[in-house]
Structure formats: structure tokens, C-alpha cells
KESERO-90762 format. One record per residue (C-alpha): x negated, y, z negated. Coordinates in steps of 0.02 Angstrom, whole numbers, plus 50000, padded with zeros to 5 digits. Each point is the difference from the previous one (the first is absolute). Layout:
REM KESERO-90762
+-------+-------+-------+
!     X !     Y !     Z !
+-------+-------+-------+
!     X !     Y !     Z !
...
+-------+-------+-------+
END
This chain:
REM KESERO-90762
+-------+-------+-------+
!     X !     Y !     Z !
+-------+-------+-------+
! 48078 ! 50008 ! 49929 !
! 50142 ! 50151 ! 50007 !
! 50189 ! 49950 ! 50026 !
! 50155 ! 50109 ! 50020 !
! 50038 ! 50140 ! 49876 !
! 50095 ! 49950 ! 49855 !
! 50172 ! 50075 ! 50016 !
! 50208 ! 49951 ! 49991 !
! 50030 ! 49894 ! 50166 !
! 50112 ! 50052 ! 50117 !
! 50067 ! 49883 ! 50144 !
! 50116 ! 50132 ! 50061 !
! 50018 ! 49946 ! 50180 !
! 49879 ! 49839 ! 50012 !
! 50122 ! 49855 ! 50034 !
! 50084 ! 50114 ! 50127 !
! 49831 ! 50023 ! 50087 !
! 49957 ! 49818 ! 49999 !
! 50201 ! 49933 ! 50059 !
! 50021 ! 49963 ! 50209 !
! 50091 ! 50154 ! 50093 !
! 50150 ! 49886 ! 50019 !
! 50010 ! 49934 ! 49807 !
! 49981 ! 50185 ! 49950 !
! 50143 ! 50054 ! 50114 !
! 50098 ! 49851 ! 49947 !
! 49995 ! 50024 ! 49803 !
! 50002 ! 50211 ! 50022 !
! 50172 ! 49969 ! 50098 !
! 50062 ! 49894 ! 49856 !
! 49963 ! 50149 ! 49879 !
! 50067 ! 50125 ! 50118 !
! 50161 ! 49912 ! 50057 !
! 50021 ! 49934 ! 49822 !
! 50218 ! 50014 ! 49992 !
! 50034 ! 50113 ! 49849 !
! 50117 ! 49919 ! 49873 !
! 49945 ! 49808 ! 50025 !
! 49871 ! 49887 ! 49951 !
! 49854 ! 49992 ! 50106 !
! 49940 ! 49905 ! 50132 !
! 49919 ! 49821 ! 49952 !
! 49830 ! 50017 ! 50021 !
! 49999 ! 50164 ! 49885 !
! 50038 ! 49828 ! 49874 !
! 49894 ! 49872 ! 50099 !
! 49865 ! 50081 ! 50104 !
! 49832 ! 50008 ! 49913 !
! 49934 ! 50134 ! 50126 !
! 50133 ! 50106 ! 49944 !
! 49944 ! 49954 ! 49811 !
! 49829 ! 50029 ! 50014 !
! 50079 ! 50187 ! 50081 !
! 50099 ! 50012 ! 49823 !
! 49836 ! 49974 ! 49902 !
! 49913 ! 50115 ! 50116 !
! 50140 ! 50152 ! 50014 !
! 50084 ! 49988 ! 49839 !
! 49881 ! 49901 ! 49873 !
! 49849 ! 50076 ! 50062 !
! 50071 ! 50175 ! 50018 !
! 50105 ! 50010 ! 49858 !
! 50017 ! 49990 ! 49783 !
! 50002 ! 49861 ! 49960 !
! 50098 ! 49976 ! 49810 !
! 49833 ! 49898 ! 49915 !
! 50035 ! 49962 ! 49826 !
! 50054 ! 50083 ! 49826 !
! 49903 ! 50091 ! 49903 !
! 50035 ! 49839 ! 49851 !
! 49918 ! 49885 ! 50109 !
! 49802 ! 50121 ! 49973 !
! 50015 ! 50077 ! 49847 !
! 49814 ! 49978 ! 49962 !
! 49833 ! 50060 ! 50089 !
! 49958 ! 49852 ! 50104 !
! 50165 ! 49919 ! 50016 !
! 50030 ! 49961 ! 50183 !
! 50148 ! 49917 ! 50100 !
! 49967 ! 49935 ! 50191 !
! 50137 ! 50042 ! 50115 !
! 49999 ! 49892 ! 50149 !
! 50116 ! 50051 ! 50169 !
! 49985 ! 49948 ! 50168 !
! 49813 ! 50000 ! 50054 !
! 49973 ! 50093 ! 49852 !
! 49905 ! 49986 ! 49825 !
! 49990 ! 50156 ! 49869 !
! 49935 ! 49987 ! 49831 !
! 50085 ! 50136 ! 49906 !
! 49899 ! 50041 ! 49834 !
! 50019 ! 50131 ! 49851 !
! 49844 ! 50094 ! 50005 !
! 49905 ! 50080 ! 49830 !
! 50086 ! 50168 ! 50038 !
! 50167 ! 49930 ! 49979 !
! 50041 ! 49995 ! 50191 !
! 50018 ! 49866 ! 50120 !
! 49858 ! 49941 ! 50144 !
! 50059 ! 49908 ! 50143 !
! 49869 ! 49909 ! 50102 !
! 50011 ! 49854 ! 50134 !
! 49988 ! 49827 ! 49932 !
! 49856 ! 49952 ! 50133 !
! 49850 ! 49972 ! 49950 !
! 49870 ! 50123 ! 50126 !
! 49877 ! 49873 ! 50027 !
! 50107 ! 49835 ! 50077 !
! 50163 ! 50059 ! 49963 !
! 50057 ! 49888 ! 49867 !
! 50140 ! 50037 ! 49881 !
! 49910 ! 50097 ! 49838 !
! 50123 ! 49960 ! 49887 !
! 50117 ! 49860 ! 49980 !
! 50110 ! 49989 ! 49878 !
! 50159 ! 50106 ! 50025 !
! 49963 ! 50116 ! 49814 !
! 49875 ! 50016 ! 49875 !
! 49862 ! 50089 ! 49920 !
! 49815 ! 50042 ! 50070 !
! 49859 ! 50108 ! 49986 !
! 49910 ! 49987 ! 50152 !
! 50070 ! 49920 ! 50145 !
! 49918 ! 49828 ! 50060 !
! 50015 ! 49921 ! 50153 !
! 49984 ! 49830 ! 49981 !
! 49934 ! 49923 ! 50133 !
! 49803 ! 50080 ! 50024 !
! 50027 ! 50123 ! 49831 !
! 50023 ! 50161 ! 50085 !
! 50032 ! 50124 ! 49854 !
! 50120 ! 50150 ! 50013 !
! 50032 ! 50148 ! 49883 !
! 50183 ! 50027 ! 49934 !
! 49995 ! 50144 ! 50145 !
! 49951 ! 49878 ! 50129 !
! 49816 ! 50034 ! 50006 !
! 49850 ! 49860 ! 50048 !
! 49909 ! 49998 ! 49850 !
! 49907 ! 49837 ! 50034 !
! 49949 ! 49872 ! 50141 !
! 49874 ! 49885 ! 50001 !
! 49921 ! 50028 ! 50182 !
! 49837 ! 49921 ! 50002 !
! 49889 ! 50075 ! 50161 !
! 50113 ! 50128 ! 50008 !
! 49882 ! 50162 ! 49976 !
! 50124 ! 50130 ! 50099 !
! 50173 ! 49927 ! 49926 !
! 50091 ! 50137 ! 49931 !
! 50110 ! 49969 ! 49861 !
! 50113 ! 50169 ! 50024 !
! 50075 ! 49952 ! 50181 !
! 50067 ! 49843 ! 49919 !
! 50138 ! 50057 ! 49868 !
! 50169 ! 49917 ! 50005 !
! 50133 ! 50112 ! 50111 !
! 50095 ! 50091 ! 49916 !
! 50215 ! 50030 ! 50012 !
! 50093 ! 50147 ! 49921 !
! 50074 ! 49959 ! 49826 !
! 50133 ! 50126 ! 49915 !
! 50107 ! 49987 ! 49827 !
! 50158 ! 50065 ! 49966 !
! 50100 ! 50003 ! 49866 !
! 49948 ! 49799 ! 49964 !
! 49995 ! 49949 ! 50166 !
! 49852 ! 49965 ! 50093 !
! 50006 ! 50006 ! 50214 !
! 49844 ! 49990 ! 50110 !
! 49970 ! 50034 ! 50199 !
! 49883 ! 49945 ! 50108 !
! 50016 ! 50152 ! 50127 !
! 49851 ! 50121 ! 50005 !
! 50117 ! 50125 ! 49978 !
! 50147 ! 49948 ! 49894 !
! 50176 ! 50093 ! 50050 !
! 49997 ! 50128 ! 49894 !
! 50217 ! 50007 ! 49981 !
! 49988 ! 49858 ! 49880 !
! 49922 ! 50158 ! 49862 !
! 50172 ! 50068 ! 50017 !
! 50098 ! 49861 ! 49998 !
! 49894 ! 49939 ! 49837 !
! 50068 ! 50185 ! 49936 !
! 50173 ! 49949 ! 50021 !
! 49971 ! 49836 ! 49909 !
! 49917 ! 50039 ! 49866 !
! 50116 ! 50076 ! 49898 !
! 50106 ! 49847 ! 49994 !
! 49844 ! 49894 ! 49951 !
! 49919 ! 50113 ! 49846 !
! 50137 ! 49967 ! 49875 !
! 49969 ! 49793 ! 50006 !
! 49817 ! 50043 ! 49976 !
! 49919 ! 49857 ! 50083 !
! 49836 ! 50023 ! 49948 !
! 50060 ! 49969 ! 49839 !
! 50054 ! 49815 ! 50069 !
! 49943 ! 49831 ! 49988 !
! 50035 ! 49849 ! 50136 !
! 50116 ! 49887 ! 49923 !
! 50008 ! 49876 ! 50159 !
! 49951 ! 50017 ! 50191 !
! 50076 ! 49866 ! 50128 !
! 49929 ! 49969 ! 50168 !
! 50110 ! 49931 ! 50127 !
! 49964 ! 49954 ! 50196 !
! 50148 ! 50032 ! 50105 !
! 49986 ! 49907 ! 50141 !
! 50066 ! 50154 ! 50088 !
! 49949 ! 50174 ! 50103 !
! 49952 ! 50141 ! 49882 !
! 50157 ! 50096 ! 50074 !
! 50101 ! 49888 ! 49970 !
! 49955 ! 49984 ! 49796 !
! 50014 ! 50191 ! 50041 !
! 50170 ! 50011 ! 50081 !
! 50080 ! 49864 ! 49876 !
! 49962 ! 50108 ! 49847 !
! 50074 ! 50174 ! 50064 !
! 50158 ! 49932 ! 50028 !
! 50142 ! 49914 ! 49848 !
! 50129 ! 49942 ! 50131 !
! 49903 ! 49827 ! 49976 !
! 50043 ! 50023 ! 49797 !
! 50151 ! 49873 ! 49995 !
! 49828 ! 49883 ! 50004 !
! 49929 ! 50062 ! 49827 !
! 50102 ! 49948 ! 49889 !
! 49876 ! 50039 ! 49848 !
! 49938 ! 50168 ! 50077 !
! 50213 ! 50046 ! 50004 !
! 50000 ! 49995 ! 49815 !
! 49922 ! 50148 ! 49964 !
! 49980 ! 50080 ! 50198 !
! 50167 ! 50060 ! 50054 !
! 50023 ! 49896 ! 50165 !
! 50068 ! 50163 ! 50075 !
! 49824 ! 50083 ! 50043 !
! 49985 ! 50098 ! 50127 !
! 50198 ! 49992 ! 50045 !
! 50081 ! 50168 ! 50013 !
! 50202 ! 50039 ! 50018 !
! 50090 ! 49930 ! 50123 !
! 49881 ! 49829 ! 50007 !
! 50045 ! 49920 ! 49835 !
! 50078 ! 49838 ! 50033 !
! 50142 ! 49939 ! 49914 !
! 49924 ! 49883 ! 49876 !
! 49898 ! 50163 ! 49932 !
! 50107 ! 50116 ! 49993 !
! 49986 ! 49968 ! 49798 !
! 49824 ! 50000 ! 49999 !
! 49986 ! 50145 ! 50115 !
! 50104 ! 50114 ! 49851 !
! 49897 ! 49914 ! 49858 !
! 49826 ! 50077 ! 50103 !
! 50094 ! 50173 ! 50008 !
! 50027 ! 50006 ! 49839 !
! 49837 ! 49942 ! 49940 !
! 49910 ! 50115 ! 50100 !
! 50086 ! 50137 ! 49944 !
! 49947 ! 49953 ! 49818 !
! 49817 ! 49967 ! 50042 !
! 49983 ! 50172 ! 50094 !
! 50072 ! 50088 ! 49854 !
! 49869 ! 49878 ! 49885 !
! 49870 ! 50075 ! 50123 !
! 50050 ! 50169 ! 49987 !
! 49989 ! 49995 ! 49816 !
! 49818 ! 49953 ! 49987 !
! 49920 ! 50087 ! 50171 !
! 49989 ! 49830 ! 50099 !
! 50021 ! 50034 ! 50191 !
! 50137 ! 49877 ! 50091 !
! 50044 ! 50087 ! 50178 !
! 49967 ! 49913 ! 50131 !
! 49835 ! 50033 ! 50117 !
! 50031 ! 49922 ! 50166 !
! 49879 ! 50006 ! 50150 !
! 49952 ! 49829 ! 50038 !
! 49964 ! 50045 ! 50181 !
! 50006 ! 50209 ! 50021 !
! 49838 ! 49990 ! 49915 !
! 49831 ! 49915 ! 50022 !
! 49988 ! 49930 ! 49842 !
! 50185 ! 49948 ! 49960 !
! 50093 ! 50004 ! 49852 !
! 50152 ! 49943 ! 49924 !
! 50029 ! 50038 ! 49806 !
! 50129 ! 50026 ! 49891 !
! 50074 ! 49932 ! 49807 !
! 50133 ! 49908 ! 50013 !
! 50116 ! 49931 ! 49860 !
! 49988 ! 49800 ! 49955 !
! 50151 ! 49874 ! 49959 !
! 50052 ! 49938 ! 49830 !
! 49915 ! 50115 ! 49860 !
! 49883 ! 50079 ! 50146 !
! 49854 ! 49967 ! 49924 !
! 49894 ! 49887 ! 50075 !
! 50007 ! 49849 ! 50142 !
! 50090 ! 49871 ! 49895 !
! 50172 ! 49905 ! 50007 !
! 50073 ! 50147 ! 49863 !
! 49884 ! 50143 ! 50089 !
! 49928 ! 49991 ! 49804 !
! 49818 ! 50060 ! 49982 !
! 49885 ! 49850 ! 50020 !
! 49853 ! 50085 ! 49906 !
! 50012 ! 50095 ! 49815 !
! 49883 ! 50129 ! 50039 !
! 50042 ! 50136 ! 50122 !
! 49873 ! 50060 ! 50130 !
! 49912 ! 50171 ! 49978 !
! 50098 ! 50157 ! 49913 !
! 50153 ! 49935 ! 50041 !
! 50129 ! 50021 ! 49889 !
! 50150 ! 49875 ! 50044 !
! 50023 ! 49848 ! 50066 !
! 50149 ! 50018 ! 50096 !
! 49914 ! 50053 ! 50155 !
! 50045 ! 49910 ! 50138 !
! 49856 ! 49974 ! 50124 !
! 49878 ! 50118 ! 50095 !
! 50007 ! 49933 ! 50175 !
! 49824 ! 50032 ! 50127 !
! 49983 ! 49944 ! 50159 !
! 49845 ! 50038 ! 50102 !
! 49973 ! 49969 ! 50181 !
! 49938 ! 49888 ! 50040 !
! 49939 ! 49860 ! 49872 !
! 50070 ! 50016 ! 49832 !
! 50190 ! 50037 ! 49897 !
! 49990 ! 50023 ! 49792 !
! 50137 ! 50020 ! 49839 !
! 49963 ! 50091 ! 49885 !
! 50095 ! 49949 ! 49827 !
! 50001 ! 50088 ! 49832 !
! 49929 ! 49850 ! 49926 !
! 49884 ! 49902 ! 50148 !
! 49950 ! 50041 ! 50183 !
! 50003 ! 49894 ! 50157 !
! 49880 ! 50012 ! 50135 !
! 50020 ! 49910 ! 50152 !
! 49847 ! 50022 ! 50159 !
! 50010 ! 49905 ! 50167 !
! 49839 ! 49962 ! 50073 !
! 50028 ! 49928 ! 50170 !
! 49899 ! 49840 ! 50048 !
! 50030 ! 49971 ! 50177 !
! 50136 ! 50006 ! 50108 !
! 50107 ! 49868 ! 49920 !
! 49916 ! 50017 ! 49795 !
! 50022 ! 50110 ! 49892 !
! 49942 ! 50023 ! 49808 !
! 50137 ! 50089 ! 49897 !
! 49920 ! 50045 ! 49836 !
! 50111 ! 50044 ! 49842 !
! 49937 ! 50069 ! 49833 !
! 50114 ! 50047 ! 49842 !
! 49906 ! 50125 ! 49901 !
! 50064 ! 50035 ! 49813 !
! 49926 ! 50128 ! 49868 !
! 49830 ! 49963 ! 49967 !
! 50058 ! 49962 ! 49816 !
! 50121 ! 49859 ! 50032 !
! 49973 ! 49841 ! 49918 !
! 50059 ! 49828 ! 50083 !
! 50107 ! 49924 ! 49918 !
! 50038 ! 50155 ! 49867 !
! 50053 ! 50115 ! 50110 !
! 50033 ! 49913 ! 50163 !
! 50032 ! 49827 ! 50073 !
! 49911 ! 49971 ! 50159 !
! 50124 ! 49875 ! 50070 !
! 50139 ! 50116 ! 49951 !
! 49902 ! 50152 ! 50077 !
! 49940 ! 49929 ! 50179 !
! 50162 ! 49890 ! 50027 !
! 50109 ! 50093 ! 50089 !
! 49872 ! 50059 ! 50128 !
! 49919 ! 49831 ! 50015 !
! 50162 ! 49917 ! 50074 !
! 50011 ! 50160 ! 50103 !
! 49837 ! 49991 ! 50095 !
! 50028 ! 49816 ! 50027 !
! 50192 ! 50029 ! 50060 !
! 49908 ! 50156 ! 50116 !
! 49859 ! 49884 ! 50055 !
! 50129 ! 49871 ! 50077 !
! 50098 ! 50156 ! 50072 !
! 49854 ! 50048 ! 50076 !
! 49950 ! 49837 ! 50078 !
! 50154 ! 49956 ! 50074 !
! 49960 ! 50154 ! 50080 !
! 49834 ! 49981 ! 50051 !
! 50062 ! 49802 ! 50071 !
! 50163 ! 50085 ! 50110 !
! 49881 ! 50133 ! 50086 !
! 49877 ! 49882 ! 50044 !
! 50143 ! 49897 ! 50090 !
! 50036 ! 50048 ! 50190 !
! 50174 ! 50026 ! 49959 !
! 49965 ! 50153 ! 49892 !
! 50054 ! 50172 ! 50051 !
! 50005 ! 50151 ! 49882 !
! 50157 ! 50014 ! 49924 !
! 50084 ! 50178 ! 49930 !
! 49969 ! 50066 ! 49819 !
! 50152 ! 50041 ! 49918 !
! 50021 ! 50171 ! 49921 !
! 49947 ! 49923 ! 49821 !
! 49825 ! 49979 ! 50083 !
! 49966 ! 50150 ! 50050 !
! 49821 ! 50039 ! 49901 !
! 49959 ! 49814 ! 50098 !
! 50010 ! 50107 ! 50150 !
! 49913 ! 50142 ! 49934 !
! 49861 ! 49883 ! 49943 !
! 49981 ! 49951 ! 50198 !
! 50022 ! 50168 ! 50072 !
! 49845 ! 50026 ! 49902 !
! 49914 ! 49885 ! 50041 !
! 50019 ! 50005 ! 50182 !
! 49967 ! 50175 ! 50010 !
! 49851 ! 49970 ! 49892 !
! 49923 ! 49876 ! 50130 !
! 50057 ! 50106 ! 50166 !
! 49897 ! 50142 ! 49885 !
! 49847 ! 49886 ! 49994 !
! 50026 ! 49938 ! 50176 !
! 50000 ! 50174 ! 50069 !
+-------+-------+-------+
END
């Protein structure tokens, strides 16, 4: 028996081969006539041709933000990331790194693992007991009368993995863009101070939107929707991503409070080293970025309704607590905070064309007792009623394109990074297409 070559799929360029001339013209017209400044068309929200195109040209192509470094901080621990079509098992190795290898079982295809995190040695499918190495290697099937099966053209396929600074990505391409090295050099020096290896999950959250990925996507790189989290405006000046000239009335006030604040944090950040300028090329680079520290409300600590620190022990070498927050966003799956005292993680991992799992983990210092030095309700509460205020955002969304009436509407000026987050994706696609 021989089978392929074990090696990172690609699928660059295998729906397109498959679709009808006419489809293909139809849904490369909707990319190329796509009217810059407004929502898309529909069926960029409905169509699950045009989804299964997503998983193929941008989660198939691109990194893909995986997990934290907290959530395998012991040879064998493994978490299964599930998009799309898709199944990876992501698992610390004995070296310390991370192997990534598809969840499907080389003899009929079933899933290997099957529990979304834990701990294993070798890797068991169980349905006929197919054994795997941690690197993906056949190291045992029974096949009676089989005197020519050959155990080394049956190892699981393999994805790229890569860790940085705490944060785990993977890609399925054979040949992984290779911009995302330099955006990961822009990044990192944000990340090292919070130390995330040095972390511990305090609580991860789940949630199916009954929404398009984009649209989870589009709904969190925009604030003009912040009148609607009332929690999250506690501590998150409301006037994100506003400049001069588009503060309305009724935040003026809180439009001066921000100034000053950020004045004081950049001076705090000056003091000890920390970078805070803001990075942004979410779509004049392949693998887009958006970071910057920005100050918090209250006390400017921490997400809570003072902006007071919400854990006792601070992250890493950091010094103070009065940080503000280390804001990431990474085309095209995933957004993080980075606190003095806990981190947030949030990945979107697209089910199909109207599902999609939004995944949030708050990391604190690996030292950090429950109940001593943190409260878990007080910790995960304002970003609990958050995701479930953006997850009914999101559907009403999801609902209005799916009804004939819908047209795209304009984005204001406040959304601008929601129409960087399209231009880059569109050109993306048209990339692939070509």
C-alpha cells in the first residue's frame, strides 16, 4: 500500500477549479466590483460557496491565531482547533515546541482526538486503534494479511505551527506567507513585558454566533456600536477610534478625560521602556496588524467599573499597574488586551456561512490564587456581557443581510479599520483567485 507524501495541504485554487464558468464569473465580479466604503454584498454573509472560498483563500492560506502558550505548558498537552472543514490538533512537543498535525485519522478518516484539550502520550484513534507518535508518525496498526503495508506512508499530515511571544498561530498552506515573520517582529515587543508563558488560564468561554465570521470580524474593529456596552464603557473610553472633528456632543467630556489619560500612560510607558505607538497596517500588509497601548477609564488599571486592577499580581517584569491596555489585532481571526495584571484572548473560528465559534480566554500570572488574589466573577464580567451584547449585534446582522431588502450601507468615518479589515480581505481572495 503507498499513499500521498506527508506534507502541509494546500487547496490554493481547488474550489475555483471545481465551480461552473458562470458561478466563478458571478462571485469573481462580486469581489472585483465590491463598492469601497460599504458593507458587502449579501451572499459574501449568506452564500456558502463563497464560504467554503473564505476557508479555502484565507483559512487555508493564512495564520491562523491557535491558542496561548497557557493553554500547553507541558510536553503532551494538546488543544484541537476546529474551523470550517477543518480539524488540527496542536500539541507541545518534548523539545518545548509546538506540532500541528490533522485531526484525521489516515486509515478511515475519523477524528483522532476528541476532546477540545488535554494531555497524551501517543495519539489514539479510537475507532480501529491506529497509533500515532506526538510528531504524527504510524507507529502501530493491526493489518492482518497485510505483508506489503507500509507503516511510513501513513503518518498524520502535518500543518505549520509557530510561537511568538505567547501566542501560538498555525497554517495549513505548504508554504506559509512568510510577511507574518515581520509582522510577529513588530508585535513582539509589546507582548514580552506581560510574559505569557509565565501565565495560567483563569477561564475560556466558547460562544456560537449565529453569524458570518466577517461579521464577528467587522463588529469588533469598530466602537461606534459602544453606546451598547454599558459595562465595557466603564473602564474602555467609548471614544475609540474617534479622532478631532468626530466627537459628538455627549463626549466631548470623555473625549478630554482620554487625552489626558493618554498623555499620562505614555509618559508611565516612557518611564519603564514599554512601547505604546501605534502600528497600523491592517490591509497594506499580508499579515495585518493593528497595535497600540492605550490608556483605560477610572484608575486605568484593568477592565472593571473603577478601571481598578482585577488581579493582585502583575504579569511578567512589569513594574506598575497603571498601564492601560496593549491592544492586537491580527487579520484575520483573532483581537487580544493585554493588562498589567490579566490578558484577554479572543479567536474566531468560523463554522459555516451563518456559525461562528468566538473563543475568549483571560490569562493571569501563573501564580494567582482564586479567590486570594482574584475573583473570577469579578475578572470575566465585564467581557462576558460584552461578547453576549456583540453576539446579538452580530446576529441582527447576520438576520438583515439574509433579508432581500438588504443593501450595503456606508461606514462612517469611526469605522474605518472595518473597512480596512474588508479591503483585505477582498484583495486577499482576488490574490487567491488569480
Amino acid at each position: 500500500m503507498t499513499a500521498p507524501a506527508n506534507a502541509p495541504l494546500s487547496s490554493r485554487g481547488r474550489l475555483a477549479a471545481t465551480l461552473p464558468v458562470e458561478q466563478l464569473a458571478e462571485i469573481s465580479a462580486l469581489f472585483e466590483f465590491r463598492r469601497t466604503g460599504y458593507s458587502l454584498d449579501a451572499p459574501f454573509y449568506t452564500d456558502p460557496t463563497i464560504f467554503k472560498l473564505d476557508m479555502e483563500a484565507i483559512f487555508g492560506q493564512h495564520w491562523i491565531f491557535a491558542a496561548s502558550t497557557a493553554e500547553l505548558p507541558e510536553p503532551g498537552d494538546y488543544v484541537t482547533v476546529d474551523y470550517g472543514p477543518y480539524s488540527l490538533i496542536v500539541l507541545r512537543n518534548d523539545d518545548g515546541g509546538v506540532n500541528v498535525l490533522h485531526n484525521v485519522c489516515r486509515h478511515r478518516g475519523a477524528r483522532v482526538l476528541t476532546k477540545a484539550a488535554g494531555q497524551t502520550g501517543n495519539l489514539v484513534c479510537g475507532y480501529h486503534s491506529w497509533t500515532y507518535s506526538p510528531e504524527g508518525n504510524l507507529i502501530h496498526a493491526s493489518a492482518p494479511g497485510e505483508a506489503k503495508f507500509d507503516k511510513n506512508c501513513f503518518a498524520l499530515k502535518k500543518a505549520h505551527g509557530l510561537e511568538v511571544a505567547g501566542l501560538i498561530f498555525v497554517c495549513l498552506a505548504a508554504e506559509p506567507p512568510t510577511d507574518f515573520y515581520e509582522t510577529a517582529k513588530i508585535f513582539e515587543p509589546y507582548l514580552a513585558p506581560h510574559e505569557l508563558a509565565k501565565t495560567k488560564i483563569a477561564y475560556q468561554q466558547n460562544i456560537i454566533e449565529e453569524g458570518n465570521w466577517k461579521l464577528v470580524m467587522e463588529n469588533n474593529r469598530e466602537c461606534y456600536h459602544c453606546d451598547g456596552h454599558p459595562e465595557l464603557a466603564c473602564s474602555l473610553f467609548p471614544t475609540w477610534g474617534l479622532t478631532e472633528g468626530l466627537i459628538p456632543t455627549h463626549l466631548e467630556e470623555v473625549w478630554e478625560r482620554n487625552k489626558v489619560a493618554q498623555s499620562d500612560l505614555e509618559a508611565r510607558c516612557d518611564r519603564y521602556g514599554l512601547p505604546h505607538q501605534v502600528v497600523e497596517e491592517l490591509d497594506t500588509r499580508i499579515a495585518g496588524i493593528r497595535i497600540s497601548r492605550e490608556a483605560l477609564d477610572g484608575d486605568g488599571e484593568s477592565f472593571s467599573a473603577d478601571g481598578r486592577r482585577l488581579s493582585k499580581k502583575l504579569l511578567g517584569d512589569l513594574r506598575d499597574f497603571r498601564l492601560g491596555r496593549c491592544s492586537m489585532h491580527l487579520q484575520p481571526n483573532c483581537w487580544f488586551h493585554f493588562m498589567s495584571d490579566h490578558v484577554i484572548t479572543f479567536g474566531v473560528f468560523p463554522i459555516n456561512e451563518h456559525q461562528t465559534l468566538v473563543r475568549t480566554t483571560w490569562l493571569v500570572a501563573d501564580d494567582a490564587v482564586e479567590g486570594v488574589d482574584y475573583d473570577l466573577d469579578k475578572l470575566t464580567y465585564t467581557w462576558k456581557q460584552t461578547n453576549i451584547q456583540d453576539k446579538a449585534f452580530v446576529e441582527l446582522c447576520q438576520q438583515g443581510a439574509a433579508s432581500p431588502a438588504y443593501e450595503p450601507g456606508p461606514y462612517m468615518k469611526s469605522e474605518y479599520q472595518v473597512e480596512a479589515f474588508i479591503n483585505w480581505y477582498v484583495h486577499r481572495v482576488q490574490e487567491h483567485l488569480a
